[in-house]
VOGU-3710 file (C-alpha; in Angstrom, 3 decimals, decimal comma):
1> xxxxxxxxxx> 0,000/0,000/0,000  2,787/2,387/1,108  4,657/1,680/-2,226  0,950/2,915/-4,536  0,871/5,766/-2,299  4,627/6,605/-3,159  4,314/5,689/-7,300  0,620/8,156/-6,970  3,268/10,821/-5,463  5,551/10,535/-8,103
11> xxxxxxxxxx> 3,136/10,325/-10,905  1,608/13,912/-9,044  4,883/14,850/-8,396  5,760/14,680/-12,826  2,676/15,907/-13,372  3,097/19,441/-11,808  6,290/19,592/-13,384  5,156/19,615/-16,812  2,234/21,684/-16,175  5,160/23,987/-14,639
21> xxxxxxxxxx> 7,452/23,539/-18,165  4,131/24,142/-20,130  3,377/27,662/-18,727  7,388/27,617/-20,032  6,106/26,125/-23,862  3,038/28,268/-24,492  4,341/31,557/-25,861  6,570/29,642/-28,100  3,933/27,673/-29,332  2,199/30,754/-29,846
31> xxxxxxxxxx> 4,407/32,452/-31,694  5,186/29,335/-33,972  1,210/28,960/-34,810  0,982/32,977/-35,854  4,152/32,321/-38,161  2,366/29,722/-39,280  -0,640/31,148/-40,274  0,974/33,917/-41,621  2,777/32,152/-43,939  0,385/29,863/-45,041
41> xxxxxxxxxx> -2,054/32,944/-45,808  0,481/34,857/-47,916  1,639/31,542/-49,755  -2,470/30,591/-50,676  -2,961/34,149/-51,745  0,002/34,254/-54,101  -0,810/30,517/-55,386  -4,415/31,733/-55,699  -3,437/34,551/-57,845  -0,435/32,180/-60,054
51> xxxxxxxxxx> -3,599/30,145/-60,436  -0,948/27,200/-58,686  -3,719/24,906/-57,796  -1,536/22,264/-56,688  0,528/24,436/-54,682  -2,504/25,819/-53,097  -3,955/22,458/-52,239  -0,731/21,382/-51,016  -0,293/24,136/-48,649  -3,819/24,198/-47,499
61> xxxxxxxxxx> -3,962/20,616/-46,567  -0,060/20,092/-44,851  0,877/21,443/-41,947  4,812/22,346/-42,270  5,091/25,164/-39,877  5,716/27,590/-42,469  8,200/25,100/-44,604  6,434/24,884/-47,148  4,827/28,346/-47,956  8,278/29,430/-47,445
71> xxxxxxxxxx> 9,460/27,065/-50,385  6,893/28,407/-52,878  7,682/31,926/-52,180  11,047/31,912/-52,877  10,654/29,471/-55,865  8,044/31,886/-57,353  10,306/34,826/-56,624  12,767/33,395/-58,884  10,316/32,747/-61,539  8,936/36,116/-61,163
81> xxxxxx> 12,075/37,579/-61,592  12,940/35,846/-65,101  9,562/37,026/-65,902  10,304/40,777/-65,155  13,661/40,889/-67,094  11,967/39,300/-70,599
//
């Protein structure tokens, strides 16, 4: 009995500790999900308007933490660029 009342303290005892190293987490986490969405908004709008319907499906549907909008804009910035100077 003594030894479940010891393993319940422990379990309390590394419970409080990650509620303590989550009041820690949650501004980063915030942060990451407004990059995030910020991205992700930008990279639909500009895929919306390249008429990219792959890229925009693509980006709509996987969550890469900003990866992947990130990709697309700079590979359409190149393109737009050899666009601009023919």
């Amino acid at each position: 009995m003594f030894y479940y009342l010891l393993q319940n303290f422990n379990i309390m005892h590394t419970l409080q500790n990650f509620i303590g190293y989550m009041d820690f987490v949650w501004p980063y986490l915030l942060l990451l999900f407004i990059w995030d969405a910020t991205m992700r908004l930008i990279a639909m709008w500009k895929s919306g308007r390249n008429n990219d319907a792959v890229w925009f499906i693509c980006i709509a549907i996987f969550n890469t933490l900003g990866i992947l909008p990130l990709i697309y804009m700079l590979l359409k910035k190149k393109d737009s660029k050899n666009l601009q100077t023919t």
